[in-house]
C-alpha positions in Angstrom: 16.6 34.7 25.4 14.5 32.6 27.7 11.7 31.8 25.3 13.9 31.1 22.7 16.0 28.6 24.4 12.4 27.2 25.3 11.5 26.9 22.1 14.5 25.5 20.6 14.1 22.6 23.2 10.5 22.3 22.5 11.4 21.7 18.6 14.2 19.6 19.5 12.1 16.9 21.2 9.7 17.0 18.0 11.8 16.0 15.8 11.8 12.1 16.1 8.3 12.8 14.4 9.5 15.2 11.5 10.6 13.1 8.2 14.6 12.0 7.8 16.6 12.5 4.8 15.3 14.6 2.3 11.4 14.3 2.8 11.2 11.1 3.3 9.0 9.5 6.2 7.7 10.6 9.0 7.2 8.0 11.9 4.0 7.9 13.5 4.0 5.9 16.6 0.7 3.5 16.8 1.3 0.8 20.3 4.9 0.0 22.0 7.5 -0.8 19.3 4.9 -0.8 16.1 5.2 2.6 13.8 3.4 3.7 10.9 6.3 5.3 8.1 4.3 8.1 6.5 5.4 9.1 3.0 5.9 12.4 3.1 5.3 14.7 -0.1 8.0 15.4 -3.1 10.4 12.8 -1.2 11.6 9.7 -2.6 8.6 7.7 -0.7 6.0 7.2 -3.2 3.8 4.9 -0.6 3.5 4.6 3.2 5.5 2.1 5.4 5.5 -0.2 8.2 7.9 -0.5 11.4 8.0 -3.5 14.1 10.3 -3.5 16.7 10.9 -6.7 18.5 13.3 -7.9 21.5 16.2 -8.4 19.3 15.6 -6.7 15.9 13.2 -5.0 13.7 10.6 -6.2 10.9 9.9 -3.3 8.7 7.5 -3.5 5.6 6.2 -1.7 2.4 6.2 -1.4 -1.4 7.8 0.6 -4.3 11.0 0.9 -2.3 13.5 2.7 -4.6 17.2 2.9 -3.3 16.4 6.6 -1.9 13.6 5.5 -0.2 15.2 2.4 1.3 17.6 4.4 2.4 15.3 7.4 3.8 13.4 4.4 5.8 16.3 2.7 7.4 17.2 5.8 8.5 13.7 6.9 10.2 14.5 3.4 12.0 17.9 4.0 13.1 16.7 7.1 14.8 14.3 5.2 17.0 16.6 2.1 18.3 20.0 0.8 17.4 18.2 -2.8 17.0 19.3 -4.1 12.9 16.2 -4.5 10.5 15.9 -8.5 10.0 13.2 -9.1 8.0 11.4 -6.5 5.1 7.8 -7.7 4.0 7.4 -6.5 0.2 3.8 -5.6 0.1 3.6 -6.4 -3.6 5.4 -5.9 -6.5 4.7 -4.4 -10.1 6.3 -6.0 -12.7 8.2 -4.0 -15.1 9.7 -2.1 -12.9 13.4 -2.9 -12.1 14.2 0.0 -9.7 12.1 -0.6 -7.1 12.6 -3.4 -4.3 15.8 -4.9 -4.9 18.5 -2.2 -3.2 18.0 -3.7 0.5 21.6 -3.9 2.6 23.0 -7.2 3.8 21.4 -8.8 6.2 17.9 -8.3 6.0 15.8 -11.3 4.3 12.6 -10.6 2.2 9.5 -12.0 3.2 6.4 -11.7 0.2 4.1 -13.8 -1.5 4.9 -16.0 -4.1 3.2 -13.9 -6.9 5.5 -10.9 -5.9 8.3 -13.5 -5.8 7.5 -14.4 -9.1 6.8 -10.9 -10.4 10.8 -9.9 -9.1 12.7 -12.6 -10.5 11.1 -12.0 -14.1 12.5 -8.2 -14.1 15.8 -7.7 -15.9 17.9 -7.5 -12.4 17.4 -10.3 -10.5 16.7 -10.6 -6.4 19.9 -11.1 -4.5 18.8 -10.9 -1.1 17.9 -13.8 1.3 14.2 -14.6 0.3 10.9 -16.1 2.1 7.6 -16.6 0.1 4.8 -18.3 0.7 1.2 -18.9 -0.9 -1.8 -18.2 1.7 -0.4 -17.3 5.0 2.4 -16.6 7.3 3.0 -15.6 10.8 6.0 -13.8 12.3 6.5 -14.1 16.5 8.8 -10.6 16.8 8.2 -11.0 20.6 6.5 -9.4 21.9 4.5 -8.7 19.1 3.1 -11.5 16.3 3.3 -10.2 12.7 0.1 -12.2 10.7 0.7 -12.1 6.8 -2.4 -12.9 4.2 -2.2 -13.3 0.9 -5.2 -11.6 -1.1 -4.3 -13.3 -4.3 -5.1 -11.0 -7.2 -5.9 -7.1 -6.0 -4.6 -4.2 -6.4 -1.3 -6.6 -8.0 -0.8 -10.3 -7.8 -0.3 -11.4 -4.6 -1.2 -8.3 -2.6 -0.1 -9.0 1.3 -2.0 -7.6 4.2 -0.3 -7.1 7.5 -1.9 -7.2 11.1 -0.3 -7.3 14.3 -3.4 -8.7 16.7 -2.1 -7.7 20.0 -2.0 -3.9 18.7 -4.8 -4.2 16.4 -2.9 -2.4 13.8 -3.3 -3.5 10.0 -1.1 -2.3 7.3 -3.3 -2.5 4.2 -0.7 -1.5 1.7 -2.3 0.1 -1.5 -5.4 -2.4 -1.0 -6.5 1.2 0.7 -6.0 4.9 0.0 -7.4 7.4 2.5 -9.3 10.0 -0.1 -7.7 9.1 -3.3 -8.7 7.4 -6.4 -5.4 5.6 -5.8 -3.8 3.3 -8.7 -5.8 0.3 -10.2 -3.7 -0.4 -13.3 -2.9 -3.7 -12.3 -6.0 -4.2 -10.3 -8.4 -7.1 -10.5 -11.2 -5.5 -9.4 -13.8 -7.8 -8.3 -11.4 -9.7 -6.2 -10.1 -6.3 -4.6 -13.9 -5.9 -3.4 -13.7 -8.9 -1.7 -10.3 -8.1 0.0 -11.5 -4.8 1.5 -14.5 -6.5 2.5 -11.7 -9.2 4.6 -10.1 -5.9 5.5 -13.3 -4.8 7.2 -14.0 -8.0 9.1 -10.3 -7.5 11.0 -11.3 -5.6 13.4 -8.3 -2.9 13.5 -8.2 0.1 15.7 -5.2 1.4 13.4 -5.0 1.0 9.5 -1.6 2.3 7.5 -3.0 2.9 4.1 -0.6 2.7 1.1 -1.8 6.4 0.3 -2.8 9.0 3.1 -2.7 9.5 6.7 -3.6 6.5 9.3 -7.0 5.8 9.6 -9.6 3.7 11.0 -12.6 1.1 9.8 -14.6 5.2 8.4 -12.0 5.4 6.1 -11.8 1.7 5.1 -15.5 1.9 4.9 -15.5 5.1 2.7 -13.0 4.1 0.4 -15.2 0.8 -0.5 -17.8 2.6 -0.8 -16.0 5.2 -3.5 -14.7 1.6 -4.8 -17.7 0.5 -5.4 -19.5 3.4 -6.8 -16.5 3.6 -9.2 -17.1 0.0 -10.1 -20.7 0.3 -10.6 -20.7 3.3 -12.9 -18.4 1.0 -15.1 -20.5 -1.9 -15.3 -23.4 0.7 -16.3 -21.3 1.8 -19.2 -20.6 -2.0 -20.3 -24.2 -2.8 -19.8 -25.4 -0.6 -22.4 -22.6 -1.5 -24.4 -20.9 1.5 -24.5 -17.5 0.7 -26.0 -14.1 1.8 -24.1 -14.0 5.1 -25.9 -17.6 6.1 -25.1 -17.1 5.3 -21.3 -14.2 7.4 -21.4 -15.9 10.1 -22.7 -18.8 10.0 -20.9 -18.2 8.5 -17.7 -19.5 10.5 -14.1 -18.9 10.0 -10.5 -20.7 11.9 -7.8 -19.3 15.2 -7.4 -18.1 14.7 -3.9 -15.3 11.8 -5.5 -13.9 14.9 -7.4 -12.1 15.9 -4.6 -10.2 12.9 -3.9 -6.2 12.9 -4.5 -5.2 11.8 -8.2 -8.3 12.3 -9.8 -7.4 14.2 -12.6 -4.3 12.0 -13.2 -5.5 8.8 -12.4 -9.2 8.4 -13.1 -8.8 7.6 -16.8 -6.3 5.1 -16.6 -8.4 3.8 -13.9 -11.3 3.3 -16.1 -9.5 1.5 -18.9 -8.3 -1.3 -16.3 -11.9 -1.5 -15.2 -13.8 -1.7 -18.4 -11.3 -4.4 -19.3 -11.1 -6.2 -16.5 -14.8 -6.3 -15.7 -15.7 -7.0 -19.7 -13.2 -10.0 -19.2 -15.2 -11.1 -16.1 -18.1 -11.6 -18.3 -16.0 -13.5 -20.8 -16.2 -11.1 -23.9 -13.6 -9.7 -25.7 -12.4 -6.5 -24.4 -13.3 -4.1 -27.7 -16.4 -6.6 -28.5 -19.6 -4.1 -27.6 -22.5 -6.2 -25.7 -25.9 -6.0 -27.4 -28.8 -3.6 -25.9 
């Protein structure tokens, strides 16, 4: 009876780090007051989160917040302090998709760039929560901690944010970064996602929050540019020798160590078609036009 009233109150003080609601996040604590909300598997959380709590409330942040998940985050807050949630930052925003990133309760203001901004009020329902966007950069004083927002421009999406609390040397990368996974490009402009990992890298973070996986550090950031640009480079290959769309599909390779990675049986093609089309575009040619050998 002993070691099972041990136990019990051994699982009991675990379970602020389990996931709330039904598989939802799982709160990883990273410095005083600054949490990373881990998406946990088959639960309404599709990407990972971020939590900041200040003096008076909280700043939390992420993307492709359904109702559920919204709901599921709050709360994974509400468990940690009784302090309201102020301020969301919306990571980004993929247009077309209406059931994500409006359902937020009263009271807590938006803060994203003005390309997500723009990206939400053209969907069919239209924003109706208290709004802050801005075009280059922004920075939040949540005493104690400051909250420094960048826009990347054109990304993974238009008007991709990155997130990085200095004093904790935390950075929340959003889906800029997946921690071995092909991850999602189909909205991705890929050249200038190159040179927002390489701003990434130049940080200096201790602690990254990918959009996709477990927290990392600058190994992870530096392997996932590196599958980035391997990816990149086999495409470019394939429009070199003017292979047309359908041929690069058919034919493309990576290593066989990228094979592994999350999503790359479901992703890697759709991957490849925003690629060769984005990258032909780059060169200024028409998208089914073959280049000459």
């Amino acid at each position: 009876m002993r070691s099972f009233l041990f136990l019990t109150f051994n699982l009991l003080l675990l379970l602020p780090s389990l996931s709330w609601g039904d598989g939802g996040y799982r709160l990883e604590k990273l410095a005083d007051g600054v949490y990373a909300a881990i998406a946990q598997p088959g639960g309404p959380a599709t990407s990972n989160a971020f939590v900041v709590e200040g003096r008076d409330y909280v700043v939390a942040g992420g993307a492709h917040m359904t109702k559920e998940a919204i709901g599921n985050l709050f709360a994974a807050i509400a468990t940690t302090t009784a302090k309201p949630v102020r301020y969301f930052i919306l990571s980004h925003h993929h247009q077309g998709f209406s059931h994500i990133d409006f359902d937020f309760p009263p009271g807590v203001d938006i803060v994203t760039s003005v390309q997500a901004w723009q990206a939400l009020t053209g969907e069919v329902r239209k924003p109706t929560a208290p709004s802050i966007f801005f075009n280059d950069g922004m920075t939040l004083k949540v005493p104690p901690h400051t909250i420094v927002l960048t826009n990347l421009g054109e990304a993974h999406s238009p008007g991709d944010l990155a997130v990085f609390l200095p004093e904790a040397k935390v950075l929340y990368t959003s889906d800029l970064l997946y921690v071995r996974s092909v991850g999602y490009m189909g909205e991705g402009h890929m050249r200038n996602w190159i040179f927002a990992l390489d701003f990434l890298g130049e940080l200096g973070a201790e602690r990254i929050v990918p959009g996709y996986g477990p927290v990392c550090g600058s190994a992870e950031l530096d392997e996932f540019r590196t599958y980035f640009r391997d990816f990149l480079s086999t495409v470019v290959a394939h429009i070199e020798r003017g292979d047309s769309l359908e041929q690069t599909l058919k034919t493309f390779s990576l290593p066989p160590r990228y094979a592994t990675y999350e999503g790359y049986s479901r992703f890697l093609r759709p991957n490849i078609e925003r690629a060769y089309r984005d990258l032909k575009q780059d060169l200024a040619i028409p998208p089914d036009t073959p280049l000459p050998r």
